[in-house]
N, C-alpha and C positions, 0 to 999 in steps of 0.2 A: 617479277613479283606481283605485277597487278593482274594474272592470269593464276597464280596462285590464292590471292587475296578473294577472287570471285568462287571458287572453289569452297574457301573455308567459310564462305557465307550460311552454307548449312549447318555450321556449328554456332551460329551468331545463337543466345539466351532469346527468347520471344516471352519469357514467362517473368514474370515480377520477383523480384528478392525474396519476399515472404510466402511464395508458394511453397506447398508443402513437400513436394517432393524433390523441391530442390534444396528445401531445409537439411531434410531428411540424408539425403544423398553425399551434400557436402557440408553440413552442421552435424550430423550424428544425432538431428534432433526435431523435429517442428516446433522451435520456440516458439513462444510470444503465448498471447492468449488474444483470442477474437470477440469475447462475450467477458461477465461478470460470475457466470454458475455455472460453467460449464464442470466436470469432472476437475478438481486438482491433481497435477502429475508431478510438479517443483516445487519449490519454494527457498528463498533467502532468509536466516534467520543468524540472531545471534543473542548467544548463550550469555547471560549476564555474569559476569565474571568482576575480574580487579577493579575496575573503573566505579564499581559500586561503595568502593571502601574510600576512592577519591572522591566520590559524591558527597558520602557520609560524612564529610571534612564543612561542608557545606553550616550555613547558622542559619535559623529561623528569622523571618526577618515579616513582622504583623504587616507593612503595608503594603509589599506584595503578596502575604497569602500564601507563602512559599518558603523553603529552605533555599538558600542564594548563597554558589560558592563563586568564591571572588576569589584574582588572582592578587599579588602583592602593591599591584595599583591600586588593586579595588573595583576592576575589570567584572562585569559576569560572566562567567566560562560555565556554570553551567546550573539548572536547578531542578527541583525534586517538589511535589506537591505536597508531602508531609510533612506534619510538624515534627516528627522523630526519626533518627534514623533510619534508614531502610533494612529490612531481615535480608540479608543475600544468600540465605540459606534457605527462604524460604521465595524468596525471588526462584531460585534456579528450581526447587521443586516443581512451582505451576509453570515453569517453561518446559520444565522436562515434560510433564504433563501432557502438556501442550503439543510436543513433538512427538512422544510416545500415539498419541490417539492419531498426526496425523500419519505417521508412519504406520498403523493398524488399518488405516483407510488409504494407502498405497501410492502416500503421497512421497516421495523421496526428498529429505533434507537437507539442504546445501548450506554448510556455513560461512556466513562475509570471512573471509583470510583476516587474520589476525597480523599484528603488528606491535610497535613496541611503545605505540601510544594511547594513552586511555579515553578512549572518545565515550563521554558516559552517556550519551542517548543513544548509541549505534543500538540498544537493545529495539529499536522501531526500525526495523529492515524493512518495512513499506517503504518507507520514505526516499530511501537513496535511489530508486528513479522510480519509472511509469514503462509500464509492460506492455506492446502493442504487438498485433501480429508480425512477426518472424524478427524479431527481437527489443532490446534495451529502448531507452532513452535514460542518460544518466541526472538524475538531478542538479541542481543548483540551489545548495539551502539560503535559506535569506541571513541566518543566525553562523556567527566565524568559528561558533566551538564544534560544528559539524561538517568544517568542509572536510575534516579528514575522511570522513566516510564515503565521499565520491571516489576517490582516488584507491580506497578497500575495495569497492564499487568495482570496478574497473579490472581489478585485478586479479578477483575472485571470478568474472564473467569470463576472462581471456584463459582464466585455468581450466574452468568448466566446458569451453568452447561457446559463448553465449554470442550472437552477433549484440556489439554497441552498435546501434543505428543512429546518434545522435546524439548532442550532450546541450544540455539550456547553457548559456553563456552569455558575454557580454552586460547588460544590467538587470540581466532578467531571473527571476525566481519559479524554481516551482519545485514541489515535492511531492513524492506519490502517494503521502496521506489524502490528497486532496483530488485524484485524479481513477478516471475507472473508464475502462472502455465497458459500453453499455451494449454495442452488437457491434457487426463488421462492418454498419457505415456512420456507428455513432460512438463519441467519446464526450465525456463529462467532468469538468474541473470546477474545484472551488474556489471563487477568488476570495482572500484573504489579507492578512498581514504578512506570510507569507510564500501569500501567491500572487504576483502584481504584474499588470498589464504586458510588459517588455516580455516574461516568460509566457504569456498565455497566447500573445503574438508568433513568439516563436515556437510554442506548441502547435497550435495552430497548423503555420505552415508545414510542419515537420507532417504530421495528420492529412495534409494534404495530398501529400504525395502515395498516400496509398487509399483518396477518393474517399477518408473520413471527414466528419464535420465535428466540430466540438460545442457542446453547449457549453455555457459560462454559467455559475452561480453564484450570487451575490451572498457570500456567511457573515453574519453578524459579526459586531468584533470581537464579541466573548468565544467565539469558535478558530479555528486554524485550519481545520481540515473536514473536508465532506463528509469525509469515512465515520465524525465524529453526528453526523446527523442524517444518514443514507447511506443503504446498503442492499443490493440484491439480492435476495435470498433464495428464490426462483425465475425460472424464464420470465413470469410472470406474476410477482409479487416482489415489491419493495417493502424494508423495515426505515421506516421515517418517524423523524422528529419535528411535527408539523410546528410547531414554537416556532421553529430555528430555519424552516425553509420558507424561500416564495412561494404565495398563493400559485404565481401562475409555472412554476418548476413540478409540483404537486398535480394542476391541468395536464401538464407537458407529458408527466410519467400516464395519468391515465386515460391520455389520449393516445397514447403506445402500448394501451393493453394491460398496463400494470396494476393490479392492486395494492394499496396502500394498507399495511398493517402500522398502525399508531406504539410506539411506541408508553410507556406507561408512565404519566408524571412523578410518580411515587416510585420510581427505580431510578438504577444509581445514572449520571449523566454517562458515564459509559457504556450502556445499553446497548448503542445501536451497532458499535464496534465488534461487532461480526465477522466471520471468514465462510463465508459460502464453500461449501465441502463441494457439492454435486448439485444440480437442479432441486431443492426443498429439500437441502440438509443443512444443515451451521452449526456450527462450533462457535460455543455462545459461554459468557458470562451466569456464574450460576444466581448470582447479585439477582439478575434481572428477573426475580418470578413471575412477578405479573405480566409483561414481554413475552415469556414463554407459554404462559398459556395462552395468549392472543396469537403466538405463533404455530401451536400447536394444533390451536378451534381451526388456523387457516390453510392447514394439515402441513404444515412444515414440520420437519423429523428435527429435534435439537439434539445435543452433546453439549450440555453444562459442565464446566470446568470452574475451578475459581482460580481468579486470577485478580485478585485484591491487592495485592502484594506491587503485583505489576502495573496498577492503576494506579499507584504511587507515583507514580514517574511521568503520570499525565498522557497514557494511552493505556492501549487495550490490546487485544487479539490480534483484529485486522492491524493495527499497525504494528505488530511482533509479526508479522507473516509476509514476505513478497512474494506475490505468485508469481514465477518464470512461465508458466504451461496449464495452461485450460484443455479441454477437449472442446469440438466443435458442438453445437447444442440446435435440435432441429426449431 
């Protein structure tokens, strides 16, 4: 055997998991994404459907600001940022929307596998993990009415063939609203209320092992996720919410080349909730007019959609979109 064993040593891997021809070879796929603009190829999304009529069960309630549906305890299970109902008719329009335009841009849409329970935020398919070269990392939500979505998570990737490389666990939190890889040896998270130290630890090391580093960001407490205040929108331009971020995170980006386009006070807080199509394309909120010409003067190519409906529910675009697949970007 151990004349045999030195023999098979020229079949021993030399090359790292996430190399692309060994994706490709034995994934059917080069998952992952190594940038934040690179070309879209995948995405996770889902289609708002029943769970919006359980939402609608939901009562206004003035001192959170919110419609709050409770279970027969009196539990939060789950809430809606509008005072009225939600339209689920016109919910699924701007989703359809949404997926029509990226499917015209040759994005291919994948949806979370359904099942027989009503998770009423699964409509934010950012979230349920973080995308890094050559595949997953599955989330860990901080909130109990979303852990079903890991486990949809999970099972929709093993149908598609996605490698899971990881899963946050143990006491830690983190969700892919909050999380971006920025190039191939940088990754950026926001810490939050539902992003705390046990999960960024173990982000972190997870990051490590493929020689990335992670920056951390400190969000305000009125924020949850970065996505809600930075966004790539070319190799070399960011759309930021200078309010809401650190002076010296603002330094950091343009001391990496990036240009800062601002954001516009007078547009809705959703604004910066972008999905970077290709290097200086996005798929944007049409809310956001003044945004867009600042995006525009900075020659970014927009695609306004409205998606008001879906703003309802306390996100946007980017977190209705998980990127599976970027292309590489010089």
């Amino acid at each position: 055997m151990s004349v045999l064993h030195k023999f098979l040593d020229e079949n021993m891997v030399q090359d790292s998991f996430e190399d692309t021809a060994l994706l490709e070879k034995y994934w059917s796929s080069d998952w992952g994404n190594p940038n934040a603009v690179g070309k879209v190829r995948k995405v996770f999304v889902h289609r708002p459907g029943n769970e919006v009529h359980e939402l609608n069960k939901a009562k206004f309630e003035p001192e959170a600001g919110a419609r709050i549906l409770r279970d027969t305890s009196g539990n939060i299970v789950s809430y809606s940022l509008s005072k009225e109902p939600l339209d689920l008719v016109k919910m699924q329009e701007q989703h359809d929307r949404m997926t029509n335009i990226l499917k015209r841009e040759g994005v291919e849409i994948i949806p979370l596998i359904e099942d027989d329970q009503l998770l009423t935020n699964n409509l934010f398919a950012r979230d349920v993990g973080m995308v890094i070269p050559g595949g997953l990392i599955l989330a860990r939500f901080a909130l109990k009415f979303r852990y079903g979505e890991t486990r949809r998570t999970l099972q929709t990737a093993a149908e598609i063939g996605m490698p899971v490389l990881a899963s946050i666990q143990g006491k830690g939190f983190v969700e892919g609203g909050s999380f971006m890889v920025f190039d191939r040896k940088t990754a950026m998270v926001g810490r939050s209320i539902r992003v705390n130290q046990a999960g960024i630890d173990q982000l972190r090391a997870i990051l490590s092992w493929q020689g990335m580093d992670l920056v951390v960001v400190d969000l305000p407490s009125s924020m949850i996720h970065l996505d809600e205040v930075f966004n790539m929108v070319d190799v070399d331009k960011a759309l930021v919410d200078p309010t809401n971020l650190p002076h010296w995170f603002l330094q950091d980006l343009q001391q990496r080349g990036v240009k800062l386009i601002y954001t516009d006070p007078l547009d809705p807080p959703m604004t910066t909730n972008c999905l970077c199509l290709e290097p200086g394309k996005v798929l944007f909120t049409s809310l956001g007019v003044r945004t867009i010409e600042a995006l525009e003067k900075a020659g970014v190519e927009v695609i306004a959609i409205p998606v008001d409906e879906l703003n309802k529910m306390g996100g946007g675009i980017h977190c209705s979109s998980l990127v599976l697949q970027r292309d590489p970007v010089e």
